[in-house]
C-alpha positions, 0 to 999 in steps of 0.5 A, spaced: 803 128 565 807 134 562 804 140 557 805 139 551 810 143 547 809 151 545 814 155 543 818 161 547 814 166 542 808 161 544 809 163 551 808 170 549 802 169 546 798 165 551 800 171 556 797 176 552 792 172 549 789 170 557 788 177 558 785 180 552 780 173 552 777 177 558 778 184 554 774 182 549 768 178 551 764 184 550 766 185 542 765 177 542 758 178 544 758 184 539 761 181 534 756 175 533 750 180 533 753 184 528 754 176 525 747 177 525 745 183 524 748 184 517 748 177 514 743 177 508 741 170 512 742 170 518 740 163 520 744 161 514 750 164 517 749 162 524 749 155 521 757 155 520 759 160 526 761 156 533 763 158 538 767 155 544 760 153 547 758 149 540 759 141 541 762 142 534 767 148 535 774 143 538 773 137 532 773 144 527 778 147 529 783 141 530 781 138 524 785 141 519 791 142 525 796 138 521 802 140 527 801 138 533 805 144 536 799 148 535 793 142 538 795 144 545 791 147 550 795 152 552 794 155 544 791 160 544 783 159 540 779 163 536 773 166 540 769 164 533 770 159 527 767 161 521 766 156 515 763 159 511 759 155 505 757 163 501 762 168 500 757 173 503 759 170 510 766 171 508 764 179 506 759 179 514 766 176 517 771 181 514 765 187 516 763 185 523 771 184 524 774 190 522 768 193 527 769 190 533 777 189 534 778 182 531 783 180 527 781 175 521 786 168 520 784 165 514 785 157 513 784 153 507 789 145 508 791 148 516 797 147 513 801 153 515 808 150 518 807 156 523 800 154 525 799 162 523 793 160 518 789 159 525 793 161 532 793 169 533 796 172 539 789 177 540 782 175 539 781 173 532 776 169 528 778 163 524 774 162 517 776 156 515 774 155 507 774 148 507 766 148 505 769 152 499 772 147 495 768 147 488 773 145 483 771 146 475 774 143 470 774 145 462 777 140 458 776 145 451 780 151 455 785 146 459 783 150 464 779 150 471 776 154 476 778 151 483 775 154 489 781 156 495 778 152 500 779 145 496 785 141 497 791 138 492 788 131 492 781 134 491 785 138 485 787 132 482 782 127 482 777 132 479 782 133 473 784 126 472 776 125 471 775 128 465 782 127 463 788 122 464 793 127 460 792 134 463 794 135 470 797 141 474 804 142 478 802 141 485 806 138 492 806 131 493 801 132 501 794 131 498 790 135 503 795 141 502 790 147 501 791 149 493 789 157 497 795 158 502 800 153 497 799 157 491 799 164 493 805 162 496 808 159 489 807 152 490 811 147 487 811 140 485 815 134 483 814 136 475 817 143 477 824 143 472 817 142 466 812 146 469 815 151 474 811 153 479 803 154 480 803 160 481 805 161 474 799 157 472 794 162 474 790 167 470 785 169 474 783 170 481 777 172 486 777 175 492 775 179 497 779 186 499 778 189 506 772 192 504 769 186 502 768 187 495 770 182 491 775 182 485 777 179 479 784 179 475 780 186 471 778 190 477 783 189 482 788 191 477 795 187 475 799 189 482 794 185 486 794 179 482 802 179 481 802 180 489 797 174 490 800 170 486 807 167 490 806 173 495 802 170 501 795 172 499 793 174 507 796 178 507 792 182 502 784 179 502 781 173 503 782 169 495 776 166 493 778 161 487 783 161 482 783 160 475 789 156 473 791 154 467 793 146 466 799 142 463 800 136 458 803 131 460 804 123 457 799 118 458 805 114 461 810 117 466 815 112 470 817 114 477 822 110 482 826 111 488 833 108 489 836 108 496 844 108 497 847 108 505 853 111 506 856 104 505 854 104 499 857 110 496 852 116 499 856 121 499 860 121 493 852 120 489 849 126 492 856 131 491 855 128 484 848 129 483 848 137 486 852 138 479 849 134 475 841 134 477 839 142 475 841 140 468 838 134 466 833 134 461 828 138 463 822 132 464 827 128 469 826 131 476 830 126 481 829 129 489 834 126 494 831 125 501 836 124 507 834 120 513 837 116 519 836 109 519 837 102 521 840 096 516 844 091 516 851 091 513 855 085 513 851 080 517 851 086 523 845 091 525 847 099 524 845 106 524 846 109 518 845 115 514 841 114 507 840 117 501 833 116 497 833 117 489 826 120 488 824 121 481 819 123 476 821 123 469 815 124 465 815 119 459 817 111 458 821 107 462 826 105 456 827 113 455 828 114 463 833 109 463 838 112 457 837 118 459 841 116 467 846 112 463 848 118 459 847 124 465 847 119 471 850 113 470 853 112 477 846 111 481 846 105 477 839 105 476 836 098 472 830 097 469 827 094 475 828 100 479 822 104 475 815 103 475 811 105 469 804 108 470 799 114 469 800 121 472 795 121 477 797 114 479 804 117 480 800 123 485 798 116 490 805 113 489 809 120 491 804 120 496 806 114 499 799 111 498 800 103 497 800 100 490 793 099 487 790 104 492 783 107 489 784 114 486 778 116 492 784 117 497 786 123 495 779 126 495 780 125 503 782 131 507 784 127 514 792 128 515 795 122 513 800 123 519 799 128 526 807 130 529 810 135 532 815 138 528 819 144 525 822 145 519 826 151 516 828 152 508 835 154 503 838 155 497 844 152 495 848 155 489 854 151 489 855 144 490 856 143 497 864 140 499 864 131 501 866 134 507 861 139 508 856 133 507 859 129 512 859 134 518 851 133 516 851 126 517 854 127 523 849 130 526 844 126 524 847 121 528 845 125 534 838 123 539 833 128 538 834 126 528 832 119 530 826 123 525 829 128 521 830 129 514 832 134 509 829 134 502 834 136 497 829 138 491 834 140 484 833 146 479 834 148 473 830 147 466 825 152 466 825 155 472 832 158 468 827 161 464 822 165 468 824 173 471 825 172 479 820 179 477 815 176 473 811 173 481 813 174 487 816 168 488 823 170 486 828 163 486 830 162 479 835 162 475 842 161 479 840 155 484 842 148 485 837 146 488 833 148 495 834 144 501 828 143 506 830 141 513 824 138 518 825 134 524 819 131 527 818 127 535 812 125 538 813 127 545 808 132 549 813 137 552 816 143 553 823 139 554 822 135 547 820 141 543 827 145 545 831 139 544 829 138 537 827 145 535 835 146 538 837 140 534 835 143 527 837 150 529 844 148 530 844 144 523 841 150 519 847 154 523 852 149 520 849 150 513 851 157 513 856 157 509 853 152 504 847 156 502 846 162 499 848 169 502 846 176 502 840 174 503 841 167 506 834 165 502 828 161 504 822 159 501 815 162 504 811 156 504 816 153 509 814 158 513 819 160 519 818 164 525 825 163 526 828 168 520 824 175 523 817 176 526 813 183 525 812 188 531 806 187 534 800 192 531 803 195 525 810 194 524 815 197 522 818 197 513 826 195 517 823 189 521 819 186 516 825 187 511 829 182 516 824 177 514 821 179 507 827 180 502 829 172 505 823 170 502 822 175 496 828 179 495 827 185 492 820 182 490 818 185 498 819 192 496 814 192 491 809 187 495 809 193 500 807 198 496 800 193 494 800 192 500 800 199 502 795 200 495 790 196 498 790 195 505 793 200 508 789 201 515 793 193 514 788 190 517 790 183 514 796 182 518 800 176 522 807 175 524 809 174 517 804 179 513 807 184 508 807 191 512 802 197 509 806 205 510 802 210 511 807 213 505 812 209 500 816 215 502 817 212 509 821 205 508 827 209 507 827 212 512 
């Protein structure tokens, strides 16, 4: 049977992490006696601390593995997992880590499309927050305290228990982790309405590198900006955020209307990259692209499909005007729209069947495990028929038999919000982002380079597409392939390479809190924002 399938820069990993596994055994001892030693119960926290000789270490880890890519054995594992159901634990970890030479990965959903929030290429320690998932919801205020370790899902049924017209603009995956998703801006399907949720927090815990724990006041206003779309490991490790919640009508109505090529595709999704961004600003129709096989006049065939993806947060009857004024060549009828509460459309766009009990979204096994890889862009001008046709071409090709794209349209008010008011720099100017991923279930180096090969050469193709100078991308689809740090600390210039695609001129202001507050840079990965010695240093 063939191994499964890891990357070039895996392949660096697990040489490196073979010989400091041995390095480090010592410090491994050491670091769970000083576990012990300072813990304020010791037997409490030996409760949530596994090792690899723990009967329990491997269901853990693996449980919030959500690609496969990275649940293999050939992966690199921490030498400790902690689940820590006490911030003290997390305050022991951060000391006895800092003290014995292990670096921290922290992980809330498992999420990480890089497998960053629970792979490291030296020894290392997973606290995985899935214990800390308390949520919080004031109905007076319109506000919630949700601990980071709580998922999407988790989020939205505790909202929905105390009231079916708030709500909170998050991602359609129900067992995403709100800590990674927010610190890195999140999004969801009412973002032309409610924008990102980052932009909904106004307050934060969390624990810095020297285990103290800060809220909005005493960190100050430069942290809280960072944590908010930045990547919050890069700074600490964030306990809860205070968010504030959205309105939304007792009654939204959702459909998805599927057109091949054969019926008119391409001229649907050329128009709609004109039209999407300035639809009213409650409408959101996503496209997704995929493969297919149908029949077509009596024969079968593989075709290329567009599925029209929408929420429209109002009645059906309104919805229906509306398309016929803005839209009215996607043809879309009564019949096509279904009406329904705002909860029960997070089960729809999740792809639960109908009439599915809202507890679904309070389980956080995944829906799915696959391989896959995925990458991101922005698109600021329509894309030719042409230049649409040259990527359904590639999606005839073996290795797309489970690839997709997801073109999610702009506008509203995300027009209205500085690319500086959060990290999170996308705004005003786009048309729409573009999500690639392609998906296979064959173990194997030989499958992962045949599809990670096929969706770089699609992402070459769109180059003259998308945006430029920077070619942007969206930090929460994260990407190895747009540039990696050195390792230990790397250097301003190798770290721009990567950080300005992700957060423009936002990244020169993120360093300089990074610098702020954590300058020894213990908190680091292979995407972590670089500390200086001295802001002075990045110019030269």
């Amino acid at each position: 049977m063939k191994t499964p399938s890891f990357s070039l820069l895996s392949l660096l990993i697990v040489s490196l992490f073979s010989i400091s596994w041995v390095v480090s055994a010592d410090s491994h001892e050491d670091f769970l006696q000083c576990l012990s030693l300072h813990s304020q119960n010791s037997s409490s926290i030996s409760k949530v601390t596994y090792t690899a000789n723990n009967s329990s270490y491997s269901s853990i880890l693996q449980f919030s593995i959500q690609n496969l890519r990275f649940n293999s054995s050939e992966t690199p594992k921490p030498l400790v997992i902690v689940t820590p159901t006490h911030e003290s634990h997390i305050q022991t970890t951060i000391y006895c880590s800092k003290n014995h030479g292990m670096q921290i990965r922290v992980r809330s959903g498992g999420h990480d499309y890089e497998g960053l929030s629970y792979v490291s290429p030296i020894p290392f320690v997973v606290i995985d927050l899935i214990n800390l998932n308390s949520i919080t919801v004031d109905t007076e205020s319109n506000t919630a305290w949700v601990e980071t370790g709580a998922t999407v899902g988790e989020l939205y049924y505790r909202i929905a228990e105390k009231s079916r017209t708030l709500a909170f603009p998050l991602g359609v995956c129900p067992t995403v982790g709100v800590g990674g998703h927010i610190s890195g801006g999140g999004y969801g399907l009412m973002l032309r309405k409610h924008i990102m949720a980052a932009d909904h927090v106004i307050d934060a815990r969390i624990i810095d590198v020297n285990g103290k724990i800060l809220d909005r006041e005493s960190m100050g206003e430069d942290l809280f900006w960072a944590i908010r779309g930045g990547g919050g490991a890069s700074f600490g490790v964030i306990l809860s955020w205070k968010i504030n919640l959205v309105t939304v009508p007792s009654t939204v109505t959702v459909f998805t209307v599927h057109r091949t090529l054969e019926q008119n595709a391409t001229k649907l999704v050329h128009r709609w990259q004109s039209i999407a961004h300035k639809f009213d600003e409650n409408l959101f129709i996503r496209i997704l692209i995929r493969r297919v096989n149908t029949t077509y006049q009596g024969q079968n065939r593989t075709t290329i499909q567009a599925s029209f993806n929408s929420l429209y947060l109002g009645g059906a009857d309104e919805l229906i005007q509306l398309m016929q004024e803005s839209f009215p060549e996607l043809g879309l009828v009564k019949e096509d729209c279904i009406e329904m509460s705002w909860i029960e459309s997070t089960l729809y766009f999740a792809g639960f069947p109908s009439g599915s009990s809202l507890d679904v979204l309070l389980d956080r096994t995944p829906l799915s495990r696959r391989y896959f890889k995925a990458k991101s862009d922005y698109v600021k001008e329509p894309i030719s028929e042409k230049g649409l046709e040259g990527i359904w071409e590639r999606f005839y090709e073996e290795e797309a038999a489970a690839a997709e794209l997801i073109f999610s349209p702009y506008g509203g008010r995300m027009n209205e919000v500085s690319e500086t008011a959060i990290p999170f720099p996308h705004r005003a100017g786009n048309l729409y982002k573009i999500q690639h991923l392609v998906y296979w279930d064959e173990e194997g180096t030989e499958a992962y380079e045949r599809h990670v090969s096929w969706i770089r050469r699609l992402y070459r193709y769109m180059t003259p597409y998308v945006s430029k100078n920077p070619r942007t991308a969206y930090i929460n689809y994260r990407d190895l392939d747009i540039g990696v740090n050195n390792k230990g600390n790397t250097s301003y210039i190798q770290a721009s390479i990567w950080g300005i695609k992700y957060f423009k001129g936002n990244f020169n202001r993120l360093v300089h809190v990074k610098t702020m507050v954590d300058p020894a840079n213990f908190f680091k990965n292979e995407q972590s924002i670089p500390a200086l010695s001295s802001w002075g240093k990045k110019k030269k």
